[in-house]
N, C-alpha and C positions, 0 to 999 in steps of 0.2 A: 504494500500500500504506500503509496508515494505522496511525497508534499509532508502537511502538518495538521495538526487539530485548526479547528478554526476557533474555540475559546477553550483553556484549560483553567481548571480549575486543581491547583497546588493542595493537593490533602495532606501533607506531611513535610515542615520544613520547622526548625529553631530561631531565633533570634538572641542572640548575646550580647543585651548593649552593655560597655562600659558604665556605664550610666548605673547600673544597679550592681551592688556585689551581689557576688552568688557565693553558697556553699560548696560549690565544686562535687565531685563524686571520687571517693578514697582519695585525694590529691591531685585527679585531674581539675583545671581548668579549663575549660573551652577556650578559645583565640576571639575578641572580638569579630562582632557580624551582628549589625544595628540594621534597624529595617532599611535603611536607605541603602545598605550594603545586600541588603536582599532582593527589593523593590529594581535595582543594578543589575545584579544576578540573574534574576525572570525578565529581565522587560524585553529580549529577544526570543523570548517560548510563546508569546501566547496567551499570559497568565493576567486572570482575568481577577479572580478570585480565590482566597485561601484559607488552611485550616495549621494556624498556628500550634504547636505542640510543644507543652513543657518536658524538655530531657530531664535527665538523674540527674546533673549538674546545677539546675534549679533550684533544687530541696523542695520543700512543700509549702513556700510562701508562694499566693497566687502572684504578690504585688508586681512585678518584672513583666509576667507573663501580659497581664491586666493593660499594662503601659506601653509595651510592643503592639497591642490589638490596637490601642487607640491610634498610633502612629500610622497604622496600616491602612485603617478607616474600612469605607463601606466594601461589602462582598469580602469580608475576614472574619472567625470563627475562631473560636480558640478549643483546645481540650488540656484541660488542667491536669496537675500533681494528682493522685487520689491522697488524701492526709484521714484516714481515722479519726481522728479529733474533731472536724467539722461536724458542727449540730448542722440540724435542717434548714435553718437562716442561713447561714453560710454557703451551704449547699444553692438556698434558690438565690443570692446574692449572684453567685457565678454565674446561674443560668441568665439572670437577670444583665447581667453585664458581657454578655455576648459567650458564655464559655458552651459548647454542647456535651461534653464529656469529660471524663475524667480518666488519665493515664493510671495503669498500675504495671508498675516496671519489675518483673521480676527475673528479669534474664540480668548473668552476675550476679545471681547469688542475691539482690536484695528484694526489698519491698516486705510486705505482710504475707504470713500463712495465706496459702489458697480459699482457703474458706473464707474468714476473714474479708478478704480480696472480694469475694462474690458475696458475703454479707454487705457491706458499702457499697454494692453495683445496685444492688436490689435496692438499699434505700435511698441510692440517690434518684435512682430511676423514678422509685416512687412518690417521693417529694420535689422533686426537681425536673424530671425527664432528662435525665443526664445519661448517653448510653457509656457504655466501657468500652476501654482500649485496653489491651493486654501486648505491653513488650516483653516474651518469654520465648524461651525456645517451648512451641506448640507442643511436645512433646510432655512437656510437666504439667499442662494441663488436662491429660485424659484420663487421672481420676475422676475429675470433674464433669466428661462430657454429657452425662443426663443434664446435668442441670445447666448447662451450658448451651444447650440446645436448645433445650428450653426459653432460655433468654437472648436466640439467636438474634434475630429482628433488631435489637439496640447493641453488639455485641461488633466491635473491630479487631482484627489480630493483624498487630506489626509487621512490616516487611516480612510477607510470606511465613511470617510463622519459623522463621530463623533456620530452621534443619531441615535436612532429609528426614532424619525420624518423626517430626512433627508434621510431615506431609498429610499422612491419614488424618490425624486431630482438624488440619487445618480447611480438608476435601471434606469431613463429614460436617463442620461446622458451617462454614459456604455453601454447601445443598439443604443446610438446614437455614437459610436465612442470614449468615454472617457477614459482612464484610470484609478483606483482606484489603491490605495496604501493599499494591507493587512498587516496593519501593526498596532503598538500601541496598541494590543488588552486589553491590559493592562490600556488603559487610554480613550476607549471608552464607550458611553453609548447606547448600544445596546446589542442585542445577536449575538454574534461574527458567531457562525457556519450557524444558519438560515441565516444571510443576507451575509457569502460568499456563501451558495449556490445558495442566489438569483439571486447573481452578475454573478455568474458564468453560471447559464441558462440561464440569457439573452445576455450575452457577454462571452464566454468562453476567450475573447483573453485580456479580460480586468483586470484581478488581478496582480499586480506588489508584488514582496514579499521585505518585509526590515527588518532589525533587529530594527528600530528606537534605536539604542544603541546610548546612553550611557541611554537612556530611563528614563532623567530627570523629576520630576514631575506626570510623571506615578505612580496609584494605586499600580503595580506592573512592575518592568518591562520583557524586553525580555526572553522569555525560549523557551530551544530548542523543547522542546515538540508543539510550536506555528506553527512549521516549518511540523510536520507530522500531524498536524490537517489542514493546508493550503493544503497541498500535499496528504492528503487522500480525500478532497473533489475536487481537480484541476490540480490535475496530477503534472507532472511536468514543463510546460511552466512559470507558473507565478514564478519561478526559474531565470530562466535563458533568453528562447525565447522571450517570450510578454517583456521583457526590453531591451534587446541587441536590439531589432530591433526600438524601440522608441529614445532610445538614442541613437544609435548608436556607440555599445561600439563591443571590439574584447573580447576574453578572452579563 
């Protein structure tokens, strides 16, 4: 398929402004990348609209995250830290100030017990409509897969679902309703083209595309070339369509 999308919309990318410290993750710090250094970054793709995502590097103060959206302006979205500690105010505070979701990072070894993890999915959903994002290698989650199914319909899983072993977890959870983020191919361990095809037979509606820029820690990061290998096996919805209508964004 030749040429390019005609509007994308960015499901997955950071921002790290100076401007705010961060807690870093075990000692990393990210390298600045302010939305004008992102806004820089997209403005030869296409990119119409986006969905901001707080990394580990964040920690779980919304405030950075909050202040990057406003910078960004209209057709931006954000999905926050998940923190346990927020009551239901807090919870619809986020929703209320533009966040759709809440990350729960459990790939490395951190974040909360799995159950834990999907108790706060459930009550934010149900005080907020806040759906969950899962950064895990897909694999640790299929203890979990009844109930995860269950709550497919608001339920995203990271850059493919991180492994070949998490391939199955991440094919049954996208024919049940999921979303996948094709994104990070640069820092997954899989074969990137066999398991979007897979995703995309069992779930045509479920592949989300992101730059993951500023694509910290990645083997390699983003290239445009990632964008016509997504789009020569999935057309153009995981563009633009399968996200505008999950978020709920215009553009």
């Amino acid at each position: 398929m030749s040429g390019a999308p005609a509007r994308v919309l960015d499901a997955h990318f950071h921002v790290f402004d100076p401007a705010h410290a961060l807690p870093g993750d075990g000692g990393y710090q990210p390298p600045a990348f302010d939305a004008a250094q992102y806004r820089a970054a997209v403005a030869p793709l296409g990119v119409r609209a986006g969905v901001l995502v707080a990394a580990s590097t964040h920690g779980l103060d919304p405030a950075p995250l909050l202040a990057a959206l406003a910078q960004l302006g209209p057709g931006h979205v954000a999905v926050a830290a998940a923190d346990p500690a927020m009551d239901d105010a807090a919870l619809r505070a986020l929703a209320a100030g533009g966040v759709r979701g809440l990350r729960f990072i459990l790939y490395r070894g951190a974040g909360m017990a799995l159950d834990a993890a999907l108790d706060l999915a459930d009550r934010a959903h149900a005080v907020a409509g806040l759906h969950a994002q899962f950064y895990a290698d897909a694999a640790q989650l299929a203890p979990a897969l009844p109930r995860l199914t269950r709550m497919a319909d608001r339920l995203v899983i990271d850059h493919l679902g991180m492994t070949e072993a998490g391939l199955p977890v991440v094919l049954a959870l996208a024919e049940a309703g999921a979303k996948v983020k094709a994104t990070g191919f640069g820092r997954v361990e899989l074969d990137v083209v066999p398991a979007l095809r897979r995703i995309f037979a069992v779930a045509p509606g479920a592949l989300l595309f992101g730059t993951d820029l500023p694509s910290t820690r990645a083997r390699r990061p983003f290239e445009v070339a990632d964008m016509a290998l997504l789009r020569d096996i999935a057309g153009d919805a995981p563009f633009w369509e399968n996200g505008a209508s999950f978020y709920g964004v215009d553009g």
